[in-house]
N, C-alpha and C positions, 0 to 999 in steps of 0.2 A: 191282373194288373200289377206293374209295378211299382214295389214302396219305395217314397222318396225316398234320397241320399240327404240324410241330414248333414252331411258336409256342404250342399251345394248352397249356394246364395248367402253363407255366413261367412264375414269373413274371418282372415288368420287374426289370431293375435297380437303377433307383431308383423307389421306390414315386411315384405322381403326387402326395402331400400333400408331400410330400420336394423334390419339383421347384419344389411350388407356393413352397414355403416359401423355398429358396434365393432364385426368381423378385423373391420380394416383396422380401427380403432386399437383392438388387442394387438393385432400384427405388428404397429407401428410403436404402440409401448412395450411389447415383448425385443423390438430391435433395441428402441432405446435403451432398456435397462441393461444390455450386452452393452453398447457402444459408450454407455456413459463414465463406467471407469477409466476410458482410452481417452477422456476428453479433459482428467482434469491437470494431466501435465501441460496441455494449454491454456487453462483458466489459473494455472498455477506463474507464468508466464506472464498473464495479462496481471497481476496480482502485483507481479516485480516491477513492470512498466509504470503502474499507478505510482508506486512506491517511489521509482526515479523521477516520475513526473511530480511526487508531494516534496521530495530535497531539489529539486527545479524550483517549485514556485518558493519554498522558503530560502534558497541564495538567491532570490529577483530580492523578497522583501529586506533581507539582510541589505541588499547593495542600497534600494530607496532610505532604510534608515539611515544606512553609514552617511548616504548624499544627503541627508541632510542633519547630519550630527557629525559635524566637522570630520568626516570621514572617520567616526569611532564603531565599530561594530557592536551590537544590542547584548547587552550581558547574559540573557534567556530566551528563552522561545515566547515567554508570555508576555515581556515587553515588546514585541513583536506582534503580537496578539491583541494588546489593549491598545496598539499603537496604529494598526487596523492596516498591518502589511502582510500581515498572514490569515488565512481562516484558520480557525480551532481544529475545521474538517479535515485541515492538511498532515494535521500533525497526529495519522492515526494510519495503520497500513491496513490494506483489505487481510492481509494473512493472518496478521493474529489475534482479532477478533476481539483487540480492545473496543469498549462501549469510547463513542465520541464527544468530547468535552460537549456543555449544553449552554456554558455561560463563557468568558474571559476572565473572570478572577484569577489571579496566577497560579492560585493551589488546585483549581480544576482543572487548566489548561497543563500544567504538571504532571498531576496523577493521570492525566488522560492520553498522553503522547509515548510512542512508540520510536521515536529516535534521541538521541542522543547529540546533543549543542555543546560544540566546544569553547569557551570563553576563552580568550588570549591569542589566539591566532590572528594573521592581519593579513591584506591583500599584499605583502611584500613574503606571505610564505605560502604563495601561490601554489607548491605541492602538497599542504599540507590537508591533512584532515580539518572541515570545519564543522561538519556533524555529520552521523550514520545514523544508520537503523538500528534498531537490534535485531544481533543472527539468530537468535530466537526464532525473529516474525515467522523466517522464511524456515525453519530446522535445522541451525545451522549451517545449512548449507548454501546461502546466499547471502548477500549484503550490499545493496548501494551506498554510496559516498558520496557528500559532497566534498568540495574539496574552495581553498579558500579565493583559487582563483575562478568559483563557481561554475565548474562544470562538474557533472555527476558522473559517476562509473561505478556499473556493477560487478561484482567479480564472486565469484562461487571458490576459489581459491582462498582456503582461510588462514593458510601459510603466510599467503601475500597480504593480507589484510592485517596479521596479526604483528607482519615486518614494519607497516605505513602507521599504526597508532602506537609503535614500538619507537620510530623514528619522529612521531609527535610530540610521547612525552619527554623525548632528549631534548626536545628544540624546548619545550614550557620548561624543562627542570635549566636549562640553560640561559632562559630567559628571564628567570628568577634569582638565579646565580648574580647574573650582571645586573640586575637591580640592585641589589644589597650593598 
């Protein structure tokens, strides 16, 4: 007589669709962890865009204040802020991983922004700088701008950026001159 096969009528442990499934599972996170370092000069990218899209919405809010404050531009970002033409969200870049104001009181909205508001410039100095980012955010190696006649431009050239806030403070130090 033949002795049973205690294999037969028990089943596997892990079912074969179960194995198949882990299988693919490893396959597929073994690609990704290769292809993930290749991916973050595009999320580095998408980082900048945000960034020209946050000095976008803060020269929209600038222009709503000025229309309605006798065409005078907001002396900070946080009268901008309590004045409810800017969110607090805007004023913080994905890259450098400032924490996001929580409130508008002007000392949070301050400590918590990641660009730079130029007070004195006017829509008659249309090239000029009206606030950047810090080149920090990005590693020095980037920098959007806005600019007073609100459009934005990024530029990875820190020569040329260093020439336009060079040409800014001649225009504020000349503009103080002729005040006196």
């Amino acid at each position: 007589m033949e002795e049973p096969n205690e294999q037969e009528g028990k089943r596997p442990l892990i079912p074969k669709f179960l194995l198949g499934f882990i299988m693919g599972f490893l396959i597929v996170a073994f690609l990704a962890s290769i292809l993930w370092p290749g991916l973050s000069p595009a999320r580095e990218l998408v980082k900048r865009a945000i960034c020209g899209a946050n000095l976008n919405g803060i020269g929209r809010g600038v222009v709503l204040y000025a229309s309605e404050n006798d065409d005078l531009f907001p002396p900070d970002f946080a009268t901008l802020v309590q004045a409810d033409y800017v969110s607090p969200l805007m004023l913080t870049c994905p890259s450098s991983g400032t924490e996001r104001a929580t409130t508008t009181r002007p000392a949070d909205v301050e400590s918590h922004c990641d660009y730079i508001y130029v007070p004195g410039t006017s829509r008659a100095s249309g090239d000029l700088i009206l606030a950047f980012e810090l080149p920090a955010n990005h590693g020095q190696e980037f920098v959007n701008v806005l600019y007073a006649d609100f459009h934005v431009k990024g530029t990875g050239d820190m020569t040329v950026f260093a020439g336009e806030l060079q040409r800014l403070n001649d225009y504020i130090a000349e503009e103080r001159r002729v005040k006196r």
